[in-house]
C-alpha positions as semicolon CSV with decimal commas, in nm:
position;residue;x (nm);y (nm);z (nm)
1;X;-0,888;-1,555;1,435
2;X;-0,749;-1,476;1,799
3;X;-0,446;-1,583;1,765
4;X;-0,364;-1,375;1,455
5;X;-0,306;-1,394;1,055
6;X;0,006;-1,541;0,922
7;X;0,120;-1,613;0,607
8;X;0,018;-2,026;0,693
9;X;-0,352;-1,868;0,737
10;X;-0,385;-1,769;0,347
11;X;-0,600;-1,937;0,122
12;X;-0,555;-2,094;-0,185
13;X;-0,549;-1,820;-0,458
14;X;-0,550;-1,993;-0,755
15;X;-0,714;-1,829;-1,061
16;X;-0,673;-1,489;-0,898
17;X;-0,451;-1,213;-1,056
18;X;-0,273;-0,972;-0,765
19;X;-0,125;-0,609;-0,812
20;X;0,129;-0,581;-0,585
21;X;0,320;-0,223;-0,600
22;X;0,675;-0,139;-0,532
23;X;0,698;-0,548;-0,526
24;X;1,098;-0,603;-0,557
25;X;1,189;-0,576;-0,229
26;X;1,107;-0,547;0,111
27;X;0,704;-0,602;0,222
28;X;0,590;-0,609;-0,162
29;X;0,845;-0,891;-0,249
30;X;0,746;-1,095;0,060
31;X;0,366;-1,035;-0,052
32;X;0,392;-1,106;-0,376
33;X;0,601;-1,458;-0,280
34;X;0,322;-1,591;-0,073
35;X;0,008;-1,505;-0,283
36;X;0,256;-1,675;-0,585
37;X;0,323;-1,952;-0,394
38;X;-0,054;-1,946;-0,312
39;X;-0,141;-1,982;-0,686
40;X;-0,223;-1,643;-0,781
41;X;-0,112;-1,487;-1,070
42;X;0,106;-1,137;-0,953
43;X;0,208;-0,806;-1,143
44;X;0,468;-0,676;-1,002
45;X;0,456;-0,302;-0,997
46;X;0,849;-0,179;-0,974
47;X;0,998;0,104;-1,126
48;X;1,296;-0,089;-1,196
49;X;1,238;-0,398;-1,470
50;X;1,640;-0,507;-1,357
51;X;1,510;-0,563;-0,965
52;X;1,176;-0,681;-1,078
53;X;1,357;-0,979;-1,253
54;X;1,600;-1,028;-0,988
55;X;1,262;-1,046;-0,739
56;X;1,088;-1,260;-0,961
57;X;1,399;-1,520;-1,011
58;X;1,419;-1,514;-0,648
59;X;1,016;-1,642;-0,595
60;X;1,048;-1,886;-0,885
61;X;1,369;-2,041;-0,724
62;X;1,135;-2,144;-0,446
63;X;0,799;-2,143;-0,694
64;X;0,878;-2,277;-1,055
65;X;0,568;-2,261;-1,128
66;X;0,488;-1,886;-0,985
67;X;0,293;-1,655;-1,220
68;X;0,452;-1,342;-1,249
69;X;0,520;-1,046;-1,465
70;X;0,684;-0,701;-1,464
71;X;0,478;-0,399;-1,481
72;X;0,668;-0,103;-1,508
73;X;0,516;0,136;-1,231
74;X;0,685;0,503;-1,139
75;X;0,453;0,657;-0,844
76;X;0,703;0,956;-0,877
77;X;0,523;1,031;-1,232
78;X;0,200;1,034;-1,358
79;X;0,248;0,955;-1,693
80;X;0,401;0,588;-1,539
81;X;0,128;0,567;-1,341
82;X;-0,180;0,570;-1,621
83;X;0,072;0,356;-1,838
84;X;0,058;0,104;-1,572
85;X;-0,320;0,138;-1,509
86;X;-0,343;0,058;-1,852
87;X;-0,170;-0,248;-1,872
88;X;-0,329;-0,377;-1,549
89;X;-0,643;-0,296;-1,647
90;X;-0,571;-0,529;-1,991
91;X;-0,559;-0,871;-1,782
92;X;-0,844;-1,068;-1,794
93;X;-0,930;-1,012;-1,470
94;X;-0,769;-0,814;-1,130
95;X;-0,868;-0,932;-0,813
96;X;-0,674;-0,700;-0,558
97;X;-0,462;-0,400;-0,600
98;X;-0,211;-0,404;-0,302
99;X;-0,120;-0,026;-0,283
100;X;0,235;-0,100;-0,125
101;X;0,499;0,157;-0,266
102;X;0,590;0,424;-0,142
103;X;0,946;0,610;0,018
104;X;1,000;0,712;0,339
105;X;1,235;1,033;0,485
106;X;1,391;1,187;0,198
107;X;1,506;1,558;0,161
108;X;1,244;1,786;0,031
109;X;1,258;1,694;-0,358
110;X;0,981;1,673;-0,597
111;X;0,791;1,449;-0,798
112;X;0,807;1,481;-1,233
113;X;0,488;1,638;-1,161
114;X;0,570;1,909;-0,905
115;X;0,417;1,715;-0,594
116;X;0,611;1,731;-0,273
117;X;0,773;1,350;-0,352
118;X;0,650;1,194;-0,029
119;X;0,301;1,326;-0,034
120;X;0,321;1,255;-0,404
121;X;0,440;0,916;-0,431
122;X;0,321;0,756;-0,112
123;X;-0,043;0,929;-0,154
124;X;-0,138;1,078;-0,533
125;X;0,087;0,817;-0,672
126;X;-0,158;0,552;-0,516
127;X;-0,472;0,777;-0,585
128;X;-0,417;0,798;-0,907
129;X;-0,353;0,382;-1,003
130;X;-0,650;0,266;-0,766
131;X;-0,843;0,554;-0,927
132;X;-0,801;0,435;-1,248
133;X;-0,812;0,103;-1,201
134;X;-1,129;0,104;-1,015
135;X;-1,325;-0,010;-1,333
136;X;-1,123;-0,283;-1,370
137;X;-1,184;-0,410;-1,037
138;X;-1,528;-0,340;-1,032
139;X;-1,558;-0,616;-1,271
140;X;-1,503;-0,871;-1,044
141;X;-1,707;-0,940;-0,730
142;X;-1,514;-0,959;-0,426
143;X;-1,204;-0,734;-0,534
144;X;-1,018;-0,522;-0,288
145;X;-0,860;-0,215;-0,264
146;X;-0,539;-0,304;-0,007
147;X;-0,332;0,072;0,094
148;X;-0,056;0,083;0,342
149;X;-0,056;0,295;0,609
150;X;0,188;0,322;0,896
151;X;0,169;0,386;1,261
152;X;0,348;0,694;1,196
153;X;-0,007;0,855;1,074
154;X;-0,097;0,837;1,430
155;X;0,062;1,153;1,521
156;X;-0,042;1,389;1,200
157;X;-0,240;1,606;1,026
158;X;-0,261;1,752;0,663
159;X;-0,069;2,052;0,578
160;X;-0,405;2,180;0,378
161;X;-0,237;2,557;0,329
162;X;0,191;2,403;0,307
163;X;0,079;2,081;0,079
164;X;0,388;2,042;-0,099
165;X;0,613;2,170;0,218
166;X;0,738;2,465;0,052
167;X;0,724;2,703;0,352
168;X;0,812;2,412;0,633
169;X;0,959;2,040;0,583
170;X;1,054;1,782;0,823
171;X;1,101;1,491;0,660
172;X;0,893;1,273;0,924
173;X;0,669;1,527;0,968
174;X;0,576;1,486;0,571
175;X;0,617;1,104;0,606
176;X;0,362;1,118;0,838
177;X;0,109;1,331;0,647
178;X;0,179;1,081;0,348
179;X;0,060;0,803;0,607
180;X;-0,229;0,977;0,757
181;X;-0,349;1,083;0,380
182;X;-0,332;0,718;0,284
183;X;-0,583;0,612;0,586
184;X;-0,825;0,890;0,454
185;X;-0,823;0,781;0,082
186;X;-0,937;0,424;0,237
187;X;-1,179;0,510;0,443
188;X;-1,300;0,779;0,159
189;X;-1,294;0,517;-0,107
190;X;-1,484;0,296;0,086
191;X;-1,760;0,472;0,181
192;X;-1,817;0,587;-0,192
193;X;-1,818;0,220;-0,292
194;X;-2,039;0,167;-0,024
195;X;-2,278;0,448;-0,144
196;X;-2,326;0,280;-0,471
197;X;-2,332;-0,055;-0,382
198;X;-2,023;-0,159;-0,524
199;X;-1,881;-0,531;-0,520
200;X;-1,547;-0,375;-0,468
201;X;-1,398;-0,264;-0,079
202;X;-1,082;-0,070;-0,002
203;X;-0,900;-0,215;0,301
204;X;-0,581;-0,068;0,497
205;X;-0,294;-0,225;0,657
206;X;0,017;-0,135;0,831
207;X;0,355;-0,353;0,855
208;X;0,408;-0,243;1,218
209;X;0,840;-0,220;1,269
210;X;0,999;-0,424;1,008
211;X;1,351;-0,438;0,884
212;X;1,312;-0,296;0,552
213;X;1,478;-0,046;0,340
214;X;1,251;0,195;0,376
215;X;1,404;0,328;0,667
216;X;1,726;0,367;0,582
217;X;1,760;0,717;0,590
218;X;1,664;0,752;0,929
219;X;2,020;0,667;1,123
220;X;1,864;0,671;1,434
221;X;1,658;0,405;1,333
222;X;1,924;0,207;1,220
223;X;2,156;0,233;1,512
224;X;1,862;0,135;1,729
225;X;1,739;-0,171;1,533
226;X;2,049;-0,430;1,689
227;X;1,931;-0,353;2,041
228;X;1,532;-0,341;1,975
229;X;1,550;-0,590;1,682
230;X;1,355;-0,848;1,926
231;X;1,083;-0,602;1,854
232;X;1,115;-0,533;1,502
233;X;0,879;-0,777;1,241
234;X;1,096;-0,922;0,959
235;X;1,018;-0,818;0,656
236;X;0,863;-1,210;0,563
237;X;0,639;-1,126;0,907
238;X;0,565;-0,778;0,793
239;X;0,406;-0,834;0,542
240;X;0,137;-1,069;0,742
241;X;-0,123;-0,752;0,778
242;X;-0,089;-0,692;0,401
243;X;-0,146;-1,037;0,325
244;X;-0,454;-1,074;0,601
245;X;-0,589;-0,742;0,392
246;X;-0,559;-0,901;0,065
247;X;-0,656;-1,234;0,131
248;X;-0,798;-1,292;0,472
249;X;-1,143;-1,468;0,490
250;X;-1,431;-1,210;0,675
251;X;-1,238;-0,892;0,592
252;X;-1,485;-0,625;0,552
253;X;-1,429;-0,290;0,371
254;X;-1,276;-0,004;0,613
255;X;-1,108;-0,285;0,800
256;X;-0,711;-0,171;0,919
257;X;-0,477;-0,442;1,029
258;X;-0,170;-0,401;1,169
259;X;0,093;-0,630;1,428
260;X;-0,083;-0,772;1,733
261;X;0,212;-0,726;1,948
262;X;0,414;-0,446;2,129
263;X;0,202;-0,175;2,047
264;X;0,140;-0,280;1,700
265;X;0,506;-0,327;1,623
266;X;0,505;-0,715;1,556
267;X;0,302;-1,018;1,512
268;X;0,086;-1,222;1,393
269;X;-0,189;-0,965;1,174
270;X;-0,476;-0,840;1,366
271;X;-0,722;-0,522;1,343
272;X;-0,546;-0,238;1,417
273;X;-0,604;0,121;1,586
274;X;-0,654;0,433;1,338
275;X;-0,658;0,818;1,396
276;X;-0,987;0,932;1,447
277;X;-0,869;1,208;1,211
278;X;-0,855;0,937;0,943
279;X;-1,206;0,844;0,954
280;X;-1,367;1,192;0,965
281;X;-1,588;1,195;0,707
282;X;-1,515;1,627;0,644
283;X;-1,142;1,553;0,597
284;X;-1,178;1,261;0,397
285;X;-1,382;1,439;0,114
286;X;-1,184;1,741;0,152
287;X;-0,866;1,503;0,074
288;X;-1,063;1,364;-0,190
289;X;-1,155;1,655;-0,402
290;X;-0,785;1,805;-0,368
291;X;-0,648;1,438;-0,493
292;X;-0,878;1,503;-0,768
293;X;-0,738;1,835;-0,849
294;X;-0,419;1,735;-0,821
295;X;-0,358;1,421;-1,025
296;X;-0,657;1,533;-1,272
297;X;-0,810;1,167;-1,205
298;X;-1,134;1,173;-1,065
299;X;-1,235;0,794;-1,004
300;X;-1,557;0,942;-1,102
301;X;-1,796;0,788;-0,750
């Protein structure tokens, strides 16, 4: 597809049941309206159930007939998260898990489980629901694995001896190992399903520049976004890689999709550049086994 994926570009979903995390607002919302709209039946994984029923009124304003349900989802806690695995894993059938929460440039804080918050929300928070929902999935052939990324990972590395940023934080700096640790977990996941010969693939994406919320605690960024807002995705476009990873026809596990325009900052969806730190094969089990340790879910492949 030269030209690049849009929302126009996916296919009928009918039948199909989506996971689509942190799915009230902002990239998640806009996902989860087009695969409803599509046909597909969508859990929307929010921490709050007041916001989740505000999103889904919104879809079913334009979508009567939309599928959806709450599915009260906490990355921040671990607890939350193998409630919600359990639910999910209680439908008849899950198609995709879109991996799309997360939080971007807060203070040092911590998770309910000690975890530096964005290391643990944006990375053991998704660890720990695709871990355990891998069994799920692996029940139906062609099921994906979708994770968001960021072009932020471009620039990082893992903190292996300062994981939880207790001798040095920068709040980007962290953001970006959160990112970088995301792309590792895919391409980590995928070659284990691969190994075993698994129906299931785990795919990557990246929204490119979009006017979300997630950046609002970066005032830079928001007194720069009226004069490079010709640059910026909306959040509707945005959420075009997500979509292409969860839906697109020939997608192939370990793909990464990002913007096709202005240095992956907007566009149509189209493969995207990674990190060669992302795909070494070293870091990504190393990642792996210290996920494990940390969460105490080992997807067991």
């Amino acid at each position: 597809m030269a030209r690049g994926f849009t929302d126009r570009d996916v296919p009928d979903q009918s039948g199909r049941t989506f996971l689509v995390t942190g799915a009230n607002t902002g990239i998640g919302f806009e996902t989860a309206k087009v695969l409803a709209r599509r046909g597909a039946r969508v859990l929307l994984g929010c921490r709050s159930e007041e916001r989740a029923a505000g999103a889904i009124a919104r879809i079913q304003a334009e979508s009567p007939e939309a599928d959806l349900e709450f599915l009260a989802l906490d990355q921040a806690d671990l607890a939350s998260v193998r409630a919600a695995a359990e639910r999910a894993a209680a439908e008849p059938r899950l198609d995709v898990l879109v991996n799309n929460a997360g939080i971007m440039g807060v203070p040092r804080t911590l998770t309910v489980d000690g975890f530096e918050a964005q290391f643990g929300v944006n990375h053991l928070g998704t660890f720990a629901l695709t871990g355990q929902l891998l069994p799920k999935l692996e029940e139906t052939e062609g099921s994906r694995v979708v994770i968001t990324a960021s072009v932020a990972h471009r620039g990082a590395r893992i903190h292996w001896e300062d994981i939880d940023g207790a001798k040095l934080y920068s709040r980007q700096t962290r953001y970006q190992q959160s990112k970088l640790a995301n792309l590792m977990h895919m391409v980590e996941l995928d070659r284990r399903l691969k190994a075993r010969g698994s129906r299931t693939i785990a795919v990557a994406c990246h929204p490119g520049l979009a006017q979300t919320d997630i950046g609002r605690r970066f005032p830079l960024i928001q007194m720069a976004a009226p004069l490079v807002r010709t640059f910026f995705n909306s959040q509707a476009t945005g959420a075009w890689p997500t979509l292409l990873a969860a839906t697109g026809p020939g997608v192939e596990g370990g793909d990464y999709y990002g913007p096709s325009r202005f240095g992956e900052l907007s566009g149509p969806a189209v493969k995207a550049w990674s990190n060669p730190a992302s795909r070494d094969p070293e870091l990504g089990r190393r990642l792996w086994e210290l996920s494990v340790e940390m969460t105490g879910v080992d997807p067991g492949i």
